[in-house]
C-alpha positions as CSV (number, residue, x, y, z in Angstrom):
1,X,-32.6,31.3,24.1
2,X,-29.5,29.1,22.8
3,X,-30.8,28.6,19.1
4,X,-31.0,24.6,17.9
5,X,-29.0,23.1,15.6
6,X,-31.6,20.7,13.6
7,X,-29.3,18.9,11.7
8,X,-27.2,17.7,14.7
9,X,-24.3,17.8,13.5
10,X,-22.1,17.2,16.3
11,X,-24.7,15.2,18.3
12,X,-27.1,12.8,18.1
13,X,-30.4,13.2,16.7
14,X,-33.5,13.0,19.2
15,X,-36.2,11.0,19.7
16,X,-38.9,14.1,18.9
17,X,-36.8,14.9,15.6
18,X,-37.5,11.7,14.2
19,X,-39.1,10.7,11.2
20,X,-41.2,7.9,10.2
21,X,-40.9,5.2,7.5
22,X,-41.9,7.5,4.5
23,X,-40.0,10.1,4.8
24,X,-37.3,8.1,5.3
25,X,-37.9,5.8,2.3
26,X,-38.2,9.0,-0.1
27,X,-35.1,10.2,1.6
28,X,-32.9,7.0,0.7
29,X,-34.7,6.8,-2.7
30,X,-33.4,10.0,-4.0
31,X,-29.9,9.4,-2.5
32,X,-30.1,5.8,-5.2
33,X,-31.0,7.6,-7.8
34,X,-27.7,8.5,-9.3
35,X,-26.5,9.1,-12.7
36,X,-23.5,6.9,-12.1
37,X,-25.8,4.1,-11.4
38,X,-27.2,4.5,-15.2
39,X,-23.5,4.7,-16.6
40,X,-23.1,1.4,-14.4
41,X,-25.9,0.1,-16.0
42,X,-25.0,0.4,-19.7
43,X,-21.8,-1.0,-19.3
44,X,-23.6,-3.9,-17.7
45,X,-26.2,-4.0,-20.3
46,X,-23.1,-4.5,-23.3
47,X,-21.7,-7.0,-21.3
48,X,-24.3,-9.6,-20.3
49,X,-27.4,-11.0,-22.0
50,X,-30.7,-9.5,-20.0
51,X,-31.1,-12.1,-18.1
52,X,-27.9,-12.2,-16.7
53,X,-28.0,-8.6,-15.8
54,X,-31.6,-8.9,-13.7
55,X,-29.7,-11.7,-11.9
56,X,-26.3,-9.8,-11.2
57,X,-28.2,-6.5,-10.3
58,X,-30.5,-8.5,-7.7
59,X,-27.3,-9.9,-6.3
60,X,-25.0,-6.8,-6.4
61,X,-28.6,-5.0,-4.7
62,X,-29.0,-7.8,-2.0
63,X,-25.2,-7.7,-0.8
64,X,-25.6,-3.3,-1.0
65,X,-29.0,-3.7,0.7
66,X,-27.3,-5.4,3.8
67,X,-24.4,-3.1,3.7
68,X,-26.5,-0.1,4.1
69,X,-29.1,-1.6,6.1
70,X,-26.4,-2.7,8.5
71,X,-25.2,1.0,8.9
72,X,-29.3,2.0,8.6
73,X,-29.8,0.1,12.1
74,X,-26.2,1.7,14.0
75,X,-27.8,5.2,13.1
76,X,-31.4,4.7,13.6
77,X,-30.1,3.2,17.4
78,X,-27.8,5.8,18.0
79,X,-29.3,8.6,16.2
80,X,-25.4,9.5,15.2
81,X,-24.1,10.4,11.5
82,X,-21.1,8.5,9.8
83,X,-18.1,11.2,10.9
84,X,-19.7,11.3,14.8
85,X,-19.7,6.9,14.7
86,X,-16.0,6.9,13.2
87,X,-15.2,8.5,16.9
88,X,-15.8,5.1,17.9
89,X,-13.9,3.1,16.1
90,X,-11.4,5.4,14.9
91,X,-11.1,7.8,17.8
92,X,-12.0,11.5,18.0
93,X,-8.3,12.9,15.9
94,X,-8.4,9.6,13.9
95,X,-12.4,10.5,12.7
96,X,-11.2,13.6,11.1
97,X,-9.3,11.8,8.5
98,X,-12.3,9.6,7.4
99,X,-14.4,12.9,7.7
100,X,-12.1,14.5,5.5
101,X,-11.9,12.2,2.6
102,X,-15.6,11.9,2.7
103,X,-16.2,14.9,2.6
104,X,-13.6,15.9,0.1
105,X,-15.2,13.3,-2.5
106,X,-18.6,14.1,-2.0
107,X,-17.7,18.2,-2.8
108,X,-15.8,17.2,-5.9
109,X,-19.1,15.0,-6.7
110,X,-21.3,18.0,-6.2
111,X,-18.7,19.9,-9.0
112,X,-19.1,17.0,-11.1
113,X,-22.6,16.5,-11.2
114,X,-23.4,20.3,-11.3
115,X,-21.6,19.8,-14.8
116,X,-22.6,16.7,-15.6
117,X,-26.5,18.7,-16.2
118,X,-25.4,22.3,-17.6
119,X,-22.8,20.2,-20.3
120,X,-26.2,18.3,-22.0
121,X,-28.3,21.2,-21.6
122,X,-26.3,23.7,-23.2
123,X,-26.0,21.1,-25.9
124,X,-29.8,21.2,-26.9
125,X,-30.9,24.9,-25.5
126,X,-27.7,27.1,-26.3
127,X,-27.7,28.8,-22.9
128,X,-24.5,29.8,-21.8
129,X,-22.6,26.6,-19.8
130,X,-21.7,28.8,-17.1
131,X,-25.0,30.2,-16.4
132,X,-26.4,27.2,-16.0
133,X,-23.8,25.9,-13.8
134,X,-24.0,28.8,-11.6
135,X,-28.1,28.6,-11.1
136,X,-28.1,24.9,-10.8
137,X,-25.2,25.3,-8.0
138,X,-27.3,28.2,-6.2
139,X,-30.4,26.4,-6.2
140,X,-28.5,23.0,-5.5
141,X,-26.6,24.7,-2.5
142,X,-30.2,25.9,-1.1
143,X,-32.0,23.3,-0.7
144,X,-29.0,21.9,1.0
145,X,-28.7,24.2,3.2
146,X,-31.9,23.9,4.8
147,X,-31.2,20.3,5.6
148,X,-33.0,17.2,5.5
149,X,-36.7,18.2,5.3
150,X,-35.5,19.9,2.3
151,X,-33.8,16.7,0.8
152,X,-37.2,15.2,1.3
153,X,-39.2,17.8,-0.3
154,X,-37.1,17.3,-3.5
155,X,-36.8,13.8,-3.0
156,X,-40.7,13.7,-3.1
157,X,-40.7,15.8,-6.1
158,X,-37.8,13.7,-7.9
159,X,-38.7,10.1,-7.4
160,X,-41.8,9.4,-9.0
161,X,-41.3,12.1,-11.9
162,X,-37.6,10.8,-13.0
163,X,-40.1,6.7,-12.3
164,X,-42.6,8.1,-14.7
165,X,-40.9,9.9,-17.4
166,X,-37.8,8.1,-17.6
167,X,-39.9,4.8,-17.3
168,X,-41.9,6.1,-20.3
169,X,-39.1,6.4,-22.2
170,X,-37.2,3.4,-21.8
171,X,-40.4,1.4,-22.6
172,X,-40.4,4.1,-26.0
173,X,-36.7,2.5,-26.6
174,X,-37.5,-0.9,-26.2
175,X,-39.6,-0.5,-29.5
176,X,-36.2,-0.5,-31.7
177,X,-35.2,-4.1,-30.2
178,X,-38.9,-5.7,-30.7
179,X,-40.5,-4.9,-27.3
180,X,-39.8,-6.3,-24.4
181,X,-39.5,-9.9,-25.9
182,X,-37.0,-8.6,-28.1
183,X,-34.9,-7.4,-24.8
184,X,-34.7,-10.7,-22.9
185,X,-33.4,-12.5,-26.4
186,X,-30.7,-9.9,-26.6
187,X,-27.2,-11.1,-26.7
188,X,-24.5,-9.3,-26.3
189,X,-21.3,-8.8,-28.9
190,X,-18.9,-9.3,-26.6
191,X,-19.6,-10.9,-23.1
192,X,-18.1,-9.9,-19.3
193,X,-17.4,-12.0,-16.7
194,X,-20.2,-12.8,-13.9
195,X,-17.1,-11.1,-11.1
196,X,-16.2,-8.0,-13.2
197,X,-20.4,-7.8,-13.7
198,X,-20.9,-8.4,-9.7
199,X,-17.6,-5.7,-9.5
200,X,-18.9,-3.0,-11.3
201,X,-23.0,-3.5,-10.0
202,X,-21.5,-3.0,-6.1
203,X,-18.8,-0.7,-6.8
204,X,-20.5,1.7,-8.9
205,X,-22.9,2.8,-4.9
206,X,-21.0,1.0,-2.2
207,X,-19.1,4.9,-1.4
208,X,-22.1,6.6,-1.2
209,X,-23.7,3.6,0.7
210,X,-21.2,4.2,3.3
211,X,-22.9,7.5,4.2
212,X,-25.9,5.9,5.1
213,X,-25.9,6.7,8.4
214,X,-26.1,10.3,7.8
215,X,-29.9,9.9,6.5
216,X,-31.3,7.6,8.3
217,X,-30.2,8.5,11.8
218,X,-33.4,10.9,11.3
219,X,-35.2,7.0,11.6
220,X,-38.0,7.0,14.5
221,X,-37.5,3.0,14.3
222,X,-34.3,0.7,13.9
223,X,-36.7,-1.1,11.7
224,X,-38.1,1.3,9.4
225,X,-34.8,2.4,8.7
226,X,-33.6,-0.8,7.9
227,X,-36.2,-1.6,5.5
228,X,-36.0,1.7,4.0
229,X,-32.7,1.8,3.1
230,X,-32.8,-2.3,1.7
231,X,-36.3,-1.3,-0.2
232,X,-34.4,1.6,-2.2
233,X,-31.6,-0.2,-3.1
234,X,-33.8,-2.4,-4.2
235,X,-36.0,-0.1,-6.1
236,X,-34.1,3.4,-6.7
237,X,-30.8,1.3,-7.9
238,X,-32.5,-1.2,-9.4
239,X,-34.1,1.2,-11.8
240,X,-31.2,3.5,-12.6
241,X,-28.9,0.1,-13.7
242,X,-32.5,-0.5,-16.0
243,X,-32.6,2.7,-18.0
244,X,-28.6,2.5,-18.1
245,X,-28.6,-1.0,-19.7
246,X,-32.1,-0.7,-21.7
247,X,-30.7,3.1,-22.8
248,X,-27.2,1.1,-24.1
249,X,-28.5,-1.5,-25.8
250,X,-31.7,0.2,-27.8
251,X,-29.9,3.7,-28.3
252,X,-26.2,3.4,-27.2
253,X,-26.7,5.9,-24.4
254,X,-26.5,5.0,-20.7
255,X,-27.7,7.9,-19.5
256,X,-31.8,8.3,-19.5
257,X,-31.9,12.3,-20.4
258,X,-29.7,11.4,-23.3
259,X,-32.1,9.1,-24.3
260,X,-34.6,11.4,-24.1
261,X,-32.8,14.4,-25.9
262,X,-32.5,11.3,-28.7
263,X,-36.5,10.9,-28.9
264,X,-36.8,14.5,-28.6
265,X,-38.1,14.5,-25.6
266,X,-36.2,18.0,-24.7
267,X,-38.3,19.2,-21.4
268,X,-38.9,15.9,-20.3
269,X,-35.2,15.0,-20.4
270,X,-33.9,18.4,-19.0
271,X,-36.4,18.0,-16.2
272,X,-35.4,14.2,-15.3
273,X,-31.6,15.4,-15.4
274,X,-32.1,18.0,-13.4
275,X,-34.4,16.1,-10.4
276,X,-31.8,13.3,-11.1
277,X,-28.4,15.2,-10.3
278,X,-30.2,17.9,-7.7
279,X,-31.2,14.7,-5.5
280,X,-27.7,13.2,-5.8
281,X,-25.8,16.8,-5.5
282,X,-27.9,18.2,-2.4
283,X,-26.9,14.1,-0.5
284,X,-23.7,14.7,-1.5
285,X,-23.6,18.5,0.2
286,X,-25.3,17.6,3.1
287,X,-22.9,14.8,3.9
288,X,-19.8,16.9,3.2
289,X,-21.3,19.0,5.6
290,X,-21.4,17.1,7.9
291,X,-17.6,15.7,7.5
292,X,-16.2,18.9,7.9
293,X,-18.7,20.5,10.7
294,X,-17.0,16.7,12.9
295,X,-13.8,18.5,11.8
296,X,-14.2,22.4,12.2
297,X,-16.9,22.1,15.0
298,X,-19.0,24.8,12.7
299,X,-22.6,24.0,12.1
300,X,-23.4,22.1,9.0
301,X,-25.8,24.8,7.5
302,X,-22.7,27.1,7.2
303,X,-20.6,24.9,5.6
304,X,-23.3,23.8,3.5
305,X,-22.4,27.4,2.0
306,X,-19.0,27.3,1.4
307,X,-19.1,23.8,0.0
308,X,-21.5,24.9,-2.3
309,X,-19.5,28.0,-4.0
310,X,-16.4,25.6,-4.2
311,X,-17.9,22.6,-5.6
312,X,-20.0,25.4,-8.4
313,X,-16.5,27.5,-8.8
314,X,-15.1,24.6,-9.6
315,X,-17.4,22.4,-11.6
316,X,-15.6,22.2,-15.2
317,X,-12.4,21.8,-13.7
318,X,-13.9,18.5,-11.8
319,X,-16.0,17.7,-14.8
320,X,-12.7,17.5,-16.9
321,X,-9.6,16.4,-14.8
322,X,-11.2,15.2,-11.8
323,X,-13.5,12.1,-11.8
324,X,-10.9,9.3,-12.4
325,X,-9.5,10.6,-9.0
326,X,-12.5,11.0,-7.0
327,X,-13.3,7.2,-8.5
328,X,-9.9,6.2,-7.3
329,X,-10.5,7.8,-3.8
330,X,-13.9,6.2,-3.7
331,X,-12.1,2.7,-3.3
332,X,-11.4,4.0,0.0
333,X,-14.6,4.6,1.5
334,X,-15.7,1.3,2.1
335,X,-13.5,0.2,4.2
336,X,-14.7,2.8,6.8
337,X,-18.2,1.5,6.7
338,X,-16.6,-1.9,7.4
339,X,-14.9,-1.4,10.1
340,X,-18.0,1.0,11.9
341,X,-20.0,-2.2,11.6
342,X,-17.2,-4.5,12.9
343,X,-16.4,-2.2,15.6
344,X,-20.3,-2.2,16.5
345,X,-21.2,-5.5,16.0
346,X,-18.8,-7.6,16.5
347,X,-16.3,-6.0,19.3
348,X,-19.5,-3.5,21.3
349,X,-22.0,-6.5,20.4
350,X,-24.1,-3.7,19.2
351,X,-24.1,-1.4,22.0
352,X,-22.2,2.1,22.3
353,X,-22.3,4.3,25.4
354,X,-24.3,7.2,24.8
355,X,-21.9,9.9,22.6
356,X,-22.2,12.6,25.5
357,X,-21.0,10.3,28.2
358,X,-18.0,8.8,26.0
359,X,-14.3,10.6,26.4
360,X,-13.1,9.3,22.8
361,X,-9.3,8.0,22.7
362,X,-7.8,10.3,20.5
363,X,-6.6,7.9,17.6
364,X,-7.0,4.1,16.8
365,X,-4.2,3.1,15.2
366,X,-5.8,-0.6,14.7
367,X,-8.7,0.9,12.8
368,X,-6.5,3.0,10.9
369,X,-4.1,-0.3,9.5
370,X,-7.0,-2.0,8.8
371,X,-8.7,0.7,7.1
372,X,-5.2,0.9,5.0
373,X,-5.2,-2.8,4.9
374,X,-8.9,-2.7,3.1
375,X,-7.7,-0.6,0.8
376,X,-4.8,-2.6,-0.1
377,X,-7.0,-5.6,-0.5
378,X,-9.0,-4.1,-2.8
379,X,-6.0,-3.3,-5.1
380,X,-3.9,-6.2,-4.7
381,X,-6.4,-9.3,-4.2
382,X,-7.9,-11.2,-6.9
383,X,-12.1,-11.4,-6.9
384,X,-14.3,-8.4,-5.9
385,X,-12.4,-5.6,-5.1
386,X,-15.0,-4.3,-3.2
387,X,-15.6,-7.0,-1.0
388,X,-12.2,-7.8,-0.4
389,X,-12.1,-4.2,1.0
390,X,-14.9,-5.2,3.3
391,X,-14.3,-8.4,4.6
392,X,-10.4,-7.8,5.0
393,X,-10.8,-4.1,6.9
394,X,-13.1,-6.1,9.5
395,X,-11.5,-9.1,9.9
396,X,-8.1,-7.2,11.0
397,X,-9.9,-4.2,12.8
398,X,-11.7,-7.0,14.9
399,X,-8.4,-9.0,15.7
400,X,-6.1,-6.3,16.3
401,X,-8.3,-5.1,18.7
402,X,-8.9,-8.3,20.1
403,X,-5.3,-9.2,20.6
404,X,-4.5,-5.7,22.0
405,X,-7.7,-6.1,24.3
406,X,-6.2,-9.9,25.1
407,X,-2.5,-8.1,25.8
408,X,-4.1,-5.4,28.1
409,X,-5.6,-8.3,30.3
410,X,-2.5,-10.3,30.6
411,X,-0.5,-6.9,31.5
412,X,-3.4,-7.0,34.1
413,X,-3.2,-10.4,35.4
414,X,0.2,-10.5,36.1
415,X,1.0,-8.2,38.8
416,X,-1.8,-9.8,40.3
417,X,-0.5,-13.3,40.0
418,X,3.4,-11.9,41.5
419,X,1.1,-10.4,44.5
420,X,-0.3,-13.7,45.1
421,X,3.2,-15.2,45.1
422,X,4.3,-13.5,47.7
């Protein structure tokens, strides 16, 4: 008997490997519970009195909410992951090259965050750095492998202790400022503008956001993956930009476990920045996985595996040299999200042929220049970057195809027209 591939990896998921609203809210939690997010946070919290940051995080939140929960509803109807949707739009060859950089970023991610707990730890316990790095990066690469009732296990585990404990502590810090009262009269030194706020709030999870779809295409219902994905944005990456900008302003650390460590609050803090980077690191392998299984045709487990040893091989390397250049390549993930939803929404009016009756053009060109084009627009224009990247990847993906689609008719037409002349 031909053995199963449970992850699905090269097709879509089926209705009796579904989940239901839970599991898929605990899923999506622990992918928006990200160190980055805390870092985004305590930049925020310098920059802008607390009011002003509860009101840029809810807006930054909202427009990420209906980004994800956009690409939440295309998966949860097709049951397909981000690389096997970019066939779509970007054609079977032309998918490879999103799958690629995808999955490029989120391995060097995985190095990076792998890191980002041993360097603290061996700070405080003394352990050797590479030990640590090498059991986090087994364990990490485990849980991985054995997919996405795996992710929610840990998940399950992660989100409420990393709510508990790292709530506890953040309430501990807010003593120094005079409580809670003392937090919504702080000022801050020097001020940042509302758009570089709004900038860095979306920014900081719009590249992970974009691999929605490989999570919650494991959604029973379009509408409980919808509302899953829009609750933990709300929630998970609410919270994170909380501890980052309560942990800034009371202590001068972003980061909760730092906190923590400062309080002396050693397990505790070791045990949320462990939960904290393992949910992140084992999204970020599953979904490289999946990027290069679109590619290679090998399963995603196996992958997994060799993903896994590269990404802990090289994790101080990446820690060191590498995260302004995965930041710079993130820039050039949204645009692919844009132009999956433009290409579904707005050109398929939300309707794809089923993937095993579809013979894929090999390369879109059109989505290709406007994925370029997003990317330029997030460089070159004033405002957002981010939703420059957004807006202007759609826009020309929907009227280059348009115009091509309007050419093809007219080609059409006319030897029709030159018949009836005759």
């Amino acid at each position: 008997m031909k053995n199963i591939d449970k992850e699905f990896s090269l097709t879509a998921v089926p209705s009796s490997y579904r989940n239901g609203f839970w599991k898929t809210l605990v899923v999506m939690l622990g992918l928006t519970f990200f160190s980055a997010s805390m870092w985004s946070g305590g930049e925020l919290g310098q920059g802008l009195s607390f009011i002003q940051f509860i009101a840029i995080v809810l807006a930054g939140n909202l427009i990420l909410g209906a980004y994800t929960g956009l690409l939440a509803y295309m998966a949860a109807k097709t049951g397909l992951s981000t690389h096997l949707l970019a066939r779509y739009a970007f054609g079977k060859k032309g998918s490879y090259l999103a799958s690629f950089l995808l999955a490029f970023t989120q391995i060097g991610w995985f190095g990076v965050g792998t890191a980002m707990f041993a360097v603290p730890v061996q700070k405080v316990t003394g352990i050797d750095i590479y030990v640590l790095i090498a059991v986090a990066g087994i364990l990490m690469t485990f849980t991985a492998f054995f997919g996405m009732k795996a992710l929610a296990m840990i998940s399950f585990i992660a989100v409420p202790l990393i709510a508990l404990l790292g709530g506890a502590s953040v309430i501990k810090a807010t003593e120094s400022l005079g409580g809670w009262q003392g937090l919504l009269q702080y000022e801050p030194a020097e001020t940042m503008t509302l758009a570089v706020a709004l900038t860095i709030c979306i920014g900081s999870f719009i590249s992970a956001g974009t691999l929605t779809p490989d999570f919650t295409r494991f959604a029973r219902r379009k509408r409980s993956a919808v509302i899953a994905t829009v609750v933990a944005f709300f929630i998970g990456n609410s919270l994170m930009f909380l501890f980052g900008a309560v942990g800034s302003v009371a202590t001068g650390q972003a980061d909760i476990s730092e906190v923590m460590f400062m309080q002396n609050l050693i397990l505790p803090a070791i045990i949320v920045l462990g939960l904290n980077i393992w949910t992140t690191n084992d999204n970020a392998l599953y979904a490289s996985g999946l990027g290069l299984s679109n590619i290679t045709k090998i399963p995603k487990h196996k992958i997994v595996i060799f993903n896994g040893i590269i990404g802990t091989l090289g994790a101080m390397w990446l820690y060191e040299n590498f995260v302004g250049f995965l930041t710079m390549l993130g820039s050039a993930l949204p645009p692919i999200g844009a132009i999956l939803l433009a290409d579904f929404f707005i050109i398929h009016r939300g309707n794809y042929r089923a993937f095993h009756e579809m013979t894929f053009k090999a390369v879109n060109w059109i989505a290709l220049f406007a994925w370029g084009a997003g990317i330029a627009a997030a460089t070159l224009l004033p405002g957002i970057p981010p939703i420059n990247a957004l807006i202007s990847s759609a826009v020309i993906h929907v009227a280059g195809t348009k115009l091509i689609m309007s050419a093809k008719e007219k080609e059409v037409m006319l030897p029709n027209t030159e018949k009836v002349g005759h």
